[in-house]
C-alpha positions in Angstrom: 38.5 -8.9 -10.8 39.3 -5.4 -9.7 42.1 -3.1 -12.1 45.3 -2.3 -10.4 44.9 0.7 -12.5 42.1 2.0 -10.9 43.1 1.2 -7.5 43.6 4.4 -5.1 44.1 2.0 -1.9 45.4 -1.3 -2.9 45.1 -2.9 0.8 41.7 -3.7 2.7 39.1 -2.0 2.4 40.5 -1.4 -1.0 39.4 2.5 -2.8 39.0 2.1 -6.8 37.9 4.8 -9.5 34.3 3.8 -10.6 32.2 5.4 -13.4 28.6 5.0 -12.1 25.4 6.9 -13.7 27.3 8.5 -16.2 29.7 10.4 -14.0 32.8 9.1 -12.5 33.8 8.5 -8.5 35.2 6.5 -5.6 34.6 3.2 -4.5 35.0 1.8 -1.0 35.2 -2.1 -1.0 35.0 -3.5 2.2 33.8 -7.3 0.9 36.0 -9.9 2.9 38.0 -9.8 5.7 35.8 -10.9 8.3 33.6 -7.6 7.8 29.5 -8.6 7.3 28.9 -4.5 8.4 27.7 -2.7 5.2 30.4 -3.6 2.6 30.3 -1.0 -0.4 30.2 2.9 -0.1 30.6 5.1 -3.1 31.6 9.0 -3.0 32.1 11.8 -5.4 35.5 12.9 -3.4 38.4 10.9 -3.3 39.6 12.3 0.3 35.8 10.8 1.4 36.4 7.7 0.0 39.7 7.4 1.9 38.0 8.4 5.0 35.8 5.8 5.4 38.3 3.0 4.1 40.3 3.7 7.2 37.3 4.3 9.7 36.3 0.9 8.8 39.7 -0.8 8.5 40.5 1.0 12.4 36.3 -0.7 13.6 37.6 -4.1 12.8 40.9 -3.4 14.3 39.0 -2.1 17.3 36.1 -3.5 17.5 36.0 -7.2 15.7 33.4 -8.6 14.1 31.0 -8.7 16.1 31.1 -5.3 15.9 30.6 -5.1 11.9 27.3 -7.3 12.6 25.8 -4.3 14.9 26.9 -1.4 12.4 24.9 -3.4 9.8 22.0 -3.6 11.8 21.6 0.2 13.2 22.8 0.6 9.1 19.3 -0.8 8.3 17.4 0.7 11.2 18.8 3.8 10.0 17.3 3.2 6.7 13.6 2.3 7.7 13.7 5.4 9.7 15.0 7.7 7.0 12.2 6.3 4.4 9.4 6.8 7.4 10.6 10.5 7.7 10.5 10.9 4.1 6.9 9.3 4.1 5.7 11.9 6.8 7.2 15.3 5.2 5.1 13.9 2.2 2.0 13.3 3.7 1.9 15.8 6.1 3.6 18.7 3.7 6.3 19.9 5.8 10.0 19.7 3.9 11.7 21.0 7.1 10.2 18.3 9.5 13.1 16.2 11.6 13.8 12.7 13.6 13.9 15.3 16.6 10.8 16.8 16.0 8.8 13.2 16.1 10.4 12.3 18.8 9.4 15.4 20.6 5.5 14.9 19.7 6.3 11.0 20.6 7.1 12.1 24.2 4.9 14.8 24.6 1.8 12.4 23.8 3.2 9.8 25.7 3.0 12.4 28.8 -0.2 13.2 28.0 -1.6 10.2 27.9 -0.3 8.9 31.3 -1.4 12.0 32.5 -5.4 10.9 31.2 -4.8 7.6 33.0 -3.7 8.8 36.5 -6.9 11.1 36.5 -10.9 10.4 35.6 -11.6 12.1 33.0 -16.0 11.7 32.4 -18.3 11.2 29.9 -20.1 13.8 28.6 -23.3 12.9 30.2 -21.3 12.9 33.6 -19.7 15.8 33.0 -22.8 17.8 31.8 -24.2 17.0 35.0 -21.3 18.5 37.2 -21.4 21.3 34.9 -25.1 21.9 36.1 -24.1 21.7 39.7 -21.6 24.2 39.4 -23.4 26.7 37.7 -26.7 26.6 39.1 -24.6 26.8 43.2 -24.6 30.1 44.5 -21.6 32.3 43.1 -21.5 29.5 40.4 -21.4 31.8 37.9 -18.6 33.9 35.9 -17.2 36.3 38.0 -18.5 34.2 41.2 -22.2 36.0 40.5 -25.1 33.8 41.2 -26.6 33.5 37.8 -30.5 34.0 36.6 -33.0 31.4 36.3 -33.0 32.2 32.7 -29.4 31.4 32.5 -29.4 28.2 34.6 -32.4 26.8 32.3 -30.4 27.8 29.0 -27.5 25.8 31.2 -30.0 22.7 31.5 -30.9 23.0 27.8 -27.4 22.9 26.8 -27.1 19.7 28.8 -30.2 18.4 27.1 -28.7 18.4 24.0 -25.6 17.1 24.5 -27.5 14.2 26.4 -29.5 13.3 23.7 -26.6 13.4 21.0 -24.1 10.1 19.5 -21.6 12.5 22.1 -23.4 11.4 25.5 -20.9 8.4 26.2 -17.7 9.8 24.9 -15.0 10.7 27.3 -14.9 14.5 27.1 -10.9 14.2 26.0 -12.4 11.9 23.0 -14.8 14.4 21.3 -13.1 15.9 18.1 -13.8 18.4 15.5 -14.8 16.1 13.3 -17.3 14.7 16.0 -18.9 18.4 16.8 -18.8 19.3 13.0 -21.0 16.2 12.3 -23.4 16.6 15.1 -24.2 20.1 13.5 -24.7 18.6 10.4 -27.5 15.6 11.4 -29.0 18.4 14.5 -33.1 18.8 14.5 -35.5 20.9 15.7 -38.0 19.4 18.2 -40.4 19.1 15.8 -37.8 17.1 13.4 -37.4 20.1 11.2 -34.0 21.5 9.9 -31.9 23.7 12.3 -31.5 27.3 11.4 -28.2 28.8 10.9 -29.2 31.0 13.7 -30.1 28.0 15.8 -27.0 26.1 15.2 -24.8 29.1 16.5 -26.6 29.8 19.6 -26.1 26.5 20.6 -22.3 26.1 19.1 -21.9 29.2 21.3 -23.5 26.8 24.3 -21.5 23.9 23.6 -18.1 26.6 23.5 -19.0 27.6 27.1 -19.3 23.8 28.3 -15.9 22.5 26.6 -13.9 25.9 27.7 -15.7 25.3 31.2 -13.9 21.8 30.8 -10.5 23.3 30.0 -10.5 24.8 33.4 -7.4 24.1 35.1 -8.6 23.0 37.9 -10.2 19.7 35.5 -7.8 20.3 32.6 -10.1 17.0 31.1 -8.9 18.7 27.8 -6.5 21.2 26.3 -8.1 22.2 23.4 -12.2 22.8 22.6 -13.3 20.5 20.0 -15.9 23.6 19.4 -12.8 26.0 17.7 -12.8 26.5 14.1 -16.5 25.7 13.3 -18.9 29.0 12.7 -22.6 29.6 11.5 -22.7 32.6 9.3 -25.9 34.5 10.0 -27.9 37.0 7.3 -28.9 40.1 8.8 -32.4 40.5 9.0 -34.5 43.6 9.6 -35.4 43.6 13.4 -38.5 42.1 14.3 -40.9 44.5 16.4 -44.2 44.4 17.4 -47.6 46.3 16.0 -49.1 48.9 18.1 -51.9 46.1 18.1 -50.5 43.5 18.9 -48.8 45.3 22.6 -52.4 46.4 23.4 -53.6 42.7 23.0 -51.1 41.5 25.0 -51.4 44.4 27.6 -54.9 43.5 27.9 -55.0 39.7 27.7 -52.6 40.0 31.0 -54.7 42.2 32.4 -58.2 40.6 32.3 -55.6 37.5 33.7 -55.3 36.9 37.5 -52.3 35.3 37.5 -50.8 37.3 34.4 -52.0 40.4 36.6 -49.7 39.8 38.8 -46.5 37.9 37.3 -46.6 38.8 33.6 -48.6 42.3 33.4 -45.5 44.5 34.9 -42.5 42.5 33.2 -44.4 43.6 30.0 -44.7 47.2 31.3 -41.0 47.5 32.3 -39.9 45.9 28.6 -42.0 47.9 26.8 -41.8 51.1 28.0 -38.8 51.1 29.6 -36.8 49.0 27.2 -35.6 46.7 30.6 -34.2 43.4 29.3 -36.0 40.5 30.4 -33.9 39.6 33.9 -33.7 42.8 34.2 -37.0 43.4 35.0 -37.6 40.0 36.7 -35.2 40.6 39.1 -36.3 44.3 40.1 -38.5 44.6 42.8 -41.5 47.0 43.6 -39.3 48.3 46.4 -36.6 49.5 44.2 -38.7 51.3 42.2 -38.2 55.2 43.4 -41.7 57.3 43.1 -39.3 60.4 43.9 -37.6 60.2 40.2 -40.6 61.0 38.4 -39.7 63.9 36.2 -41.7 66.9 35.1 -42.3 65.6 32.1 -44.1 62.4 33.8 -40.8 59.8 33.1 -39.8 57.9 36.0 -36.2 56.9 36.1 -35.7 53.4 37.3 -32.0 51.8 38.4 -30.8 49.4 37.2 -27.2 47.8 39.2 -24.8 45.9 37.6 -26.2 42.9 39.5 -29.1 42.6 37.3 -28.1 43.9 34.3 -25.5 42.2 31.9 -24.0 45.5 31.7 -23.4 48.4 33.9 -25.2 50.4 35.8 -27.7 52.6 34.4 -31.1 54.4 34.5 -33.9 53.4 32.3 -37.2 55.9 31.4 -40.2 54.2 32.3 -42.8 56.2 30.0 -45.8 58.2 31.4 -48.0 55.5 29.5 -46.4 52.6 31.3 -46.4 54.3 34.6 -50.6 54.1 34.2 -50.3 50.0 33.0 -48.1 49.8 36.2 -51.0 51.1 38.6 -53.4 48.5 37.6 -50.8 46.1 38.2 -52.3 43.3 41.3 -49.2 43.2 43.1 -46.8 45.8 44.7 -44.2 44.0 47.2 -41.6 41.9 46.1 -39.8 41.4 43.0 -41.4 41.7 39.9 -41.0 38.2 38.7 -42.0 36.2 35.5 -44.5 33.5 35.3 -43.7 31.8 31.8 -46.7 29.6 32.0 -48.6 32.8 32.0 -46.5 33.8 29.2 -47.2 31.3 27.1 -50.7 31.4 27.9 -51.3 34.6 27.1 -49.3 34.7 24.3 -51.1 31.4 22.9 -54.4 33.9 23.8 -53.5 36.6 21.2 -51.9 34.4 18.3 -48.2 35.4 19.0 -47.2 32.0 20.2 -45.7 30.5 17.4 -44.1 33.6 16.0 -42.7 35.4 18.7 -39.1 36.9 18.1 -36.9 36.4 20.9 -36.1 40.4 22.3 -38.8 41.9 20.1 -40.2 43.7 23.1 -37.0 45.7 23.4 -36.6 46.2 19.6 -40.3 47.5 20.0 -39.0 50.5 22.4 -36.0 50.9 21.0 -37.2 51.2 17.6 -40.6 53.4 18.8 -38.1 55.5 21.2 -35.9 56.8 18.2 -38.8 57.6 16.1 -40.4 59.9 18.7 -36.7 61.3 20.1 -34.6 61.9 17.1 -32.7 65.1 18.9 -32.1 62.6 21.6 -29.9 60.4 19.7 -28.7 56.9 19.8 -26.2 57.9 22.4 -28.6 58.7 24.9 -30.7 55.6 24.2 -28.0 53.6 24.3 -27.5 54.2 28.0 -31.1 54.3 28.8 -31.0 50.9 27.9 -27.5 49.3 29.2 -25.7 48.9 25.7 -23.2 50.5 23.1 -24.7 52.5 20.4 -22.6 49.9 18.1 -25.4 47.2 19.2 -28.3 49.7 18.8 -27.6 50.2 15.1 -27.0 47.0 14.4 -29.6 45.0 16.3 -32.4 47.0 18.1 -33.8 49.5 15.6 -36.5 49.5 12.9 -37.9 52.5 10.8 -41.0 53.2 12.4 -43.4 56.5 11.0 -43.9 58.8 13.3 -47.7 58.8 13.3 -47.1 55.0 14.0 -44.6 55.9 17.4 -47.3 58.8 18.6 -49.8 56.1 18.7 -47.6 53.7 19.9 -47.0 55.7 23.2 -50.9 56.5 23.7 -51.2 52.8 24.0 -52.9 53.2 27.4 -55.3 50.7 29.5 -58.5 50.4 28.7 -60.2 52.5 31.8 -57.7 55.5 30.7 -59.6 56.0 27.0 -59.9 54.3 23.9 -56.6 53.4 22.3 -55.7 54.2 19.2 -53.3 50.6 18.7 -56.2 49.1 16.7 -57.0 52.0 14.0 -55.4 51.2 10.6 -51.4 51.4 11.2 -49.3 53.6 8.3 
């Protein structure tokens, strides 16, 4: 029975003084009456406890029973909800999080998923394949430039590997982090053998351009690249060049080639005496190639426009020694071309198949260039060859002795002399 002493509010719902966990406070009894809403309430004020006595006594009043039976109800829904927001700042760590702010994410993936529905969003496979289309159309390229052969094979690689990975069949909007990041993990060489670090982030920068090239807007197949977050740190090596012998092998192995004469023999020249990158001097023709700029000093400048280099504009040197391989070459119309069957051929020929270094023929000039033309500076090489001095430091050059850089500009053909490539390098 309840203590008329203690009683604050005497009539229904009555308000007593309670002691409860040590301290002492107010009571709101609302048991009776018809109510079946939540029926007890305690509060540390006394005005509180009041409050809600006679917000309840004027619901009944109002409202009836019925009434009481739906405040208990959202009473209980309030509840679960309350101990599901307290479950989520836990697990996800974030004190400050609000019913607002799930309801917000709620609707916002809601949107997003309808949005997936009313449009096709491919597979991987599929969209790898429109990806290729794109790319390798004329103007398909960034900037609406037609891109290389080079680049439209490295396209096709890219493909290749995402074909042939647990990713092929997944929508594109499916693939995660988590999915990318274990790809890397289980990825093989042809040959079965472990991936290089170098290996996995020239193709993470591959699979970067395909996902961002699915963020387009006008696909919008995803909003975010699963690729983001996941690097491939790299040691820095010494730069790989070539001996003195080793250009004269390959000089001569094209030579004594027909077809290597023709489609292999001048892309060598240009790279190694003029430091031209690779499509660089595939795409330059015979035509463009100005007799008028030969210098005094026997240096022939060659152009090089902005739609063949990766760059800018520039003029590369062509050494006096390569302007004598260049004479023997069998073909003078045209562009200068690459035949990689030839290339590997040849390359096979003089035992530097397996262990070629991928741009080794311009860290060959560069590094050779510098040794010779100290005075001249890395400034002055850097715009022979299209490129900041920044990269030059860091990537293109290699001590060389000078005795070593003397010789390796007197590599000439054979009908101009005896070289001296094969004598006993410092």
């Amino acid at each position: 029975m309840l203590n008329a002493n203690n009683l604050i509010r005497s009539t229904w719902p009555r308000v007593r003084e309670e002691k409860k966990n040590g301290g002492f406070g107010y009571l709101v009894d609302a048991r009776g009456n018809g109510w079946e809403g939540k029926d007890r309430f305690f509060f540390h004020s006394k005005t509180k406890a009041i409050k809600k006595a006679k917000e309840i006594e004027a619901d009944l009043k109002n409202f009836g029973v019925e009434y009481s039976k739906y405040k208990l109800d959202e009473y209980r829904v309030y509840e679960k909800w309350e101990w599901l927001l307290e479950e989520a700042k836990k697990e996800f760590r974030n004190p400050d999080l609000v019913m607002e702010d799930i309801f917000k994410d709620f609707y916002f993936n809601q949107k997003q998923n309808l949005r997936k529905a009313q449009r096709k969003i491919p597979t991987i496979r599929d969209a790898g394949k429109e990806w290729i289309n794109e790319k390798s159309s004329e103007l398909g390229g960034k900037g609406g430039r037609t891109l290389s052969i080079h680049s439209i094979r490295e396209h096709k690689q890219t493909v290749k590997y995402l074909a042939e990975s647990n990713l092929s069949w997944v929508r594109v909007d499916s693939v995660s982090f988590e999915m990318v990041e274990a790809y890397f993990k289980k990825a093989k060489r042809a040959d079965g053998g472990k991936l290089s670090q170098s290996s996995k982030r020239t193709r993470l920068t591959q699979f970067k351009m395909f996902f961002k090239w699915c963020m387009h807007p006008k696909r919008q197949w995803i909003e975010r690249n699963p690729c983001d977050g996941l690097c491939f740190s790299v040691e820095a090596r010494e730069v790989s060049v070539l001996k003195n012998s080793e250009v004269q092998d390959l000089l001569n192995a094209a030579l004594n080639d027909a077809k290597a004469k023709e489609k292999l023999l001048p892309w060598l020249v240009l790279g190694f005496f003029a430091g031209l990158r690779p499509t660089e001097a595939e795409k330059l023709t015979w035509e463009e190639i100005d007799w008028d700029l030969l210098n005094e000093s026997g240096v022939l400048q060659i152009r090089v426009g902005t739609e063949k280099s990766k760059t800018f504009t520039h003029y590369a040197e062509l050494h006096a020694t390569g302007i004598e391989w260049l004479k023997l070459c069998a073909s003078k119309k045209g562009q200068i071309g690459l035949s990689r069957r030839a290339f590997d051929r040849i390359r096979e020929q003089v035992g530097l198949y397996s262990r070629w270094s991928p741009d080794c023929i311009r860290h060959t000039y560069a590094s050779n260039w510098l040794s010779m033309n100290k005075s001249r500076g890395i400034n002055t090489l850097a715009e022979l060859m299209g490129n900041s001095p920044e990269v030059i430091r860091r990537h293109y050059r290699k001590a060389i002795l000078l005795n070593s850089a003397e010789a390796y500009w007197k590599i000439l053909p054979p009908t101009k002399g005896v070289s001296n490539a094969h004598k006993k390098e410092a």
